[in-house]
C-alpha positions in Angstrom: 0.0 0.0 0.0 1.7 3.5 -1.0 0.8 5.7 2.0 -0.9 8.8 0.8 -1.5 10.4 4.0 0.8 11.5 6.6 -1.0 11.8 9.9 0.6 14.5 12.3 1.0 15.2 15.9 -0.5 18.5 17.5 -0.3 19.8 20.7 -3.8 18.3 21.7 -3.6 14.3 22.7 -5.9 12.6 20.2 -6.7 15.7 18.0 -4.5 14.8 14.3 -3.5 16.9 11.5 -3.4 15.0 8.3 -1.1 15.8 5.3 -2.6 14.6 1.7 0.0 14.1 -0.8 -0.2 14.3 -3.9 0.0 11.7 -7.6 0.7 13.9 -10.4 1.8 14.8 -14.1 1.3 17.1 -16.3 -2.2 16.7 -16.8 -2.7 17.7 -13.0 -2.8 15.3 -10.0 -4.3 12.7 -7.7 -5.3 13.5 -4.0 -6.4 10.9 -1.6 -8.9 12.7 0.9 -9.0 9.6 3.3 -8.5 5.6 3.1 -9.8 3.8 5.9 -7.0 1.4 5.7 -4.4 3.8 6.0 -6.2 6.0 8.7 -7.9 2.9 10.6 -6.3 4.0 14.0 -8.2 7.5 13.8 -11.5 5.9 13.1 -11.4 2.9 16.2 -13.4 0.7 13.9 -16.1 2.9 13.0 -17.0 4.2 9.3 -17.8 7.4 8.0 -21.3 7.6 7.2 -21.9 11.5 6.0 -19.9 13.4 4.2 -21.2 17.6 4.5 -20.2 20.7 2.0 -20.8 23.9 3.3 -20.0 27.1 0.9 -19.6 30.0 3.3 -19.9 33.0 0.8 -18.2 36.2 3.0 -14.8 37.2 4.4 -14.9 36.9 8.3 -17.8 34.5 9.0 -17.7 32.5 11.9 -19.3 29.0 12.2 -19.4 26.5 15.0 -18.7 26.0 18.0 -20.9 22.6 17.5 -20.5 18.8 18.4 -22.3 16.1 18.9 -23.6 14.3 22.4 -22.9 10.1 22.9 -24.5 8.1 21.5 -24.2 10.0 18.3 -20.4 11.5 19.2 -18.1 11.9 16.0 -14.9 11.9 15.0 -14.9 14.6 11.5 -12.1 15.0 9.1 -12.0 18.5 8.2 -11.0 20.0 4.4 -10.9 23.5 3.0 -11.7 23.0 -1.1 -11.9 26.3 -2.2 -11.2 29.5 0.0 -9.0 29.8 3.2 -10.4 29.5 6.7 -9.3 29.2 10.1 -10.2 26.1 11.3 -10.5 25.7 14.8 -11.3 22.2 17.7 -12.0 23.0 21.5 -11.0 20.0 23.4 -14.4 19.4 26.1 -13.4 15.7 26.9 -13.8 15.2 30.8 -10.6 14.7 32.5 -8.6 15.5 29.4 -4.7 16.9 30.2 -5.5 19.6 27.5 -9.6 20.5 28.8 -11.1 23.6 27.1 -7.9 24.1 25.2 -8.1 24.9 21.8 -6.0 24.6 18.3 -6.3 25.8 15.1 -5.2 25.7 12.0 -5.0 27.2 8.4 -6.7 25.4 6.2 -6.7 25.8 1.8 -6.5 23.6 -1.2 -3.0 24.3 -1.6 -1.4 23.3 2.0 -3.5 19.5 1.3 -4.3 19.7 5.5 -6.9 17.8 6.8 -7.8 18.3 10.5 -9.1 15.1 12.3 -11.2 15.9 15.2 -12.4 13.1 17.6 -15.4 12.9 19.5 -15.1 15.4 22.3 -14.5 17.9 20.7 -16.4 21.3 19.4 -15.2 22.4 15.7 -15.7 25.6 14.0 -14.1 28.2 11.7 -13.9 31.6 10.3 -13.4 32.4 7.0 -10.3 34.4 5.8 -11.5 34.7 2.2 -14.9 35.0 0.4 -15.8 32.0 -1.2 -14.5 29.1 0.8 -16.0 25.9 0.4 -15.6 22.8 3.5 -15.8 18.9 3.1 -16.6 17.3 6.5 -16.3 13.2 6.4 -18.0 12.3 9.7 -18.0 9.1 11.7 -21.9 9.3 12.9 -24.5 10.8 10.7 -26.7 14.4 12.2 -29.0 14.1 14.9 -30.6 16.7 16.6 -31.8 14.9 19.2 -27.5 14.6 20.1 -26.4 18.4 18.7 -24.1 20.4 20.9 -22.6 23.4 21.3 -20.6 26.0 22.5 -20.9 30.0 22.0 -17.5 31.0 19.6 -17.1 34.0 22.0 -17.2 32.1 25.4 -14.8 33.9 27.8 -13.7 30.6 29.2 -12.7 29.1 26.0 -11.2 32.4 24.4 -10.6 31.9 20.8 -8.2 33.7 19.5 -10.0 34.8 16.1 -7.9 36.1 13.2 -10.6 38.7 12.0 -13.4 40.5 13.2 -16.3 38.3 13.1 -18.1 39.9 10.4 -21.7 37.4 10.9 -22.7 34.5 12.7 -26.4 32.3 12.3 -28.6 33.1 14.8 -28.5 29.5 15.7 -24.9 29.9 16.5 -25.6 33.3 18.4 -27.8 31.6 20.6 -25.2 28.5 21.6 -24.7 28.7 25.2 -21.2 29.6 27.0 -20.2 27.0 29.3 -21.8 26.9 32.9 -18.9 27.2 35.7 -19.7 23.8 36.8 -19.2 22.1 33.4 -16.8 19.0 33.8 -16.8 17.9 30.2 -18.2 15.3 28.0 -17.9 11.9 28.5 -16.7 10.2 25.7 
């Protein structure tokens, strides 16, 4: 098997960083977005069953801070097609070494990054150009009944974003902050 993907460390136990390489000629090239045989150890056994594609049309959006509650928890690999965004994953695991921290990182077509976020954690992004495009391969299909989140502007978290946030969905708006007493998310 010719390993396509390199899968990277970050500073958050569990959280990956995946670096797509590329087949090509002159014609153009080849890129591998996932193989569940090379990336078996991210996925523990499970299969992705949803794949999303957002277009986010303005400079400076922000989207997220959303996951999804056990049964239904995730584990999303993160793309940026078209466009440049700032890709962020909050780490709300209970007893994690790295609780409430968060990482981010730049996401485009040309730097082939994929960012692999386990269950456990919230995911969002901002856009840094107009016209940026997102493919999401998910572990557990959407379920309402399971969605979570967590305001992008919670004091507690404080996420460092790149731009001012130039609009945000009223559903996102209204995502809580976290309570003082919140111990995490079993996972």
């Amino acid at each position: 098997m010719s390993n396509r993907l390199d899968i990277l460390e970050t500073p958050i136990q569990g959280l990956k960083l995946l670096q797509r390489k590329t087949l090509g000629d002159d014609r153009g090239y080849l890129e591998r977005m996932f193989c569940g045989e090379e990336l078996q150890t991210l996925i523990l056994g499970k299969h992705l069953v949803q794949i999303n594609h957002t277009v986010t049309v303005n400079r400076g959006v922000v989207r997220g801070m959303h996951f999804q509650h056990p049964p239904n928890a995730e584990t999303k690999f993160v793309s940026c097609l078209c466009g440049e965004v700032f890709d962020v994953a909050v780490d709300l695991r209970q007893n994690s070494p790295t609780f409430l921290q968060w990482y981010s990182e730049i996401l485009t077509p040309g730097n082939r990054k994929t960012l692999v976020i386990p269950e456990g954690f919230a995911h969002g992004f901002q856009t840094l150009t107009k016209d940026c495009e997102m493919l999401y391969f998910h572990t557990a299909a959407y379920c309402t009944e399971s969605e979570g989140g967590v305001n992008a502007l919670d004091p507690k978290i404080r996420i460092q974003w790149p731009l001012d946030i130039v609009e945000r969905s009223a559903r996102d708006m209204a995502l809580p902050n976290l309570k003082s007493d919140f111990k995490g998310l079993l996972i």
